[in-house]
C-alpha positions, 0 to 999 in steps of 0.5 A, spaced: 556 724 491 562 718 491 561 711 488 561 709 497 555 713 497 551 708 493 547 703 494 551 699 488 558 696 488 561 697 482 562 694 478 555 692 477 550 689 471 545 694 471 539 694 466 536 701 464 530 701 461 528 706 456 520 707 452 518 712 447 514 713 441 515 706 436 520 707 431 524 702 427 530 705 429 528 707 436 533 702 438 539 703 435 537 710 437 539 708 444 544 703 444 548 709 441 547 714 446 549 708 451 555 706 447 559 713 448 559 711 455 559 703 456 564 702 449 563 693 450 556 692 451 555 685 450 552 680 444 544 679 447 545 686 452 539 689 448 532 688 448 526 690 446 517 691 446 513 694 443 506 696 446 500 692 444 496 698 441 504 698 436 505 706 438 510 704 444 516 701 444 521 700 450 529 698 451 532 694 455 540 695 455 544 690 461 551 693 462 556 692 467 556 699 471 563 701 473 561 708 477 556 712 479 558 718 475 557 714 468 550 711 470 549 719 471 552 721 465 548 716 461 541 718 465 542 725 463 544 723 456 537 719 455 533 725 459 535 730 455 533 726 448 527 728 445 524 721 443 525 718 449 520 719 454 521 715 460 529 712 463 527 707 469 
């Protein structure tokens, strides 16, 4: 599927938001997955919670998006770790 095949124009901010197991490392843990793909992620382009009971944690990561084929690329990535539980 081309980038035409999308319902995105590149390039794009894009947001993509990661939960798994609490961990004081959880967040850097993503951003490094996500900076193999997307090398200038800008100053505040991170955030992230902690659920109310403290056992989950989600990240948000905002980028500018050049291409369908680097989102693909760094959803395969995220899915395929084992502390990541879901990648919205």
């Amino acid at each position: 599927m081309s980038d035409q095949e999308t319902l995105f124009e590149f390039p794009c901010e894009f947001p993509i938001k990661v939960m798994g197991e609490a961990a004081d490392d959880f967040d850097s843990h993503v951003v490094t997955i996500i900076r193999k793909h997307v090398s200038d992620l800008s100053e505040g382009a991170v955030s992230n919670r902690t659920s109310s009971g403290g056992k989950f944690q989600s990240v948000t990561v905002t980028f500018t998006a050049t291409s369908k084929a680097q989102l693909d690329a760094i959803y395969i990535e995220l899915t395929a770790c084992s502390r990541i539980k879901m990648v919205l």
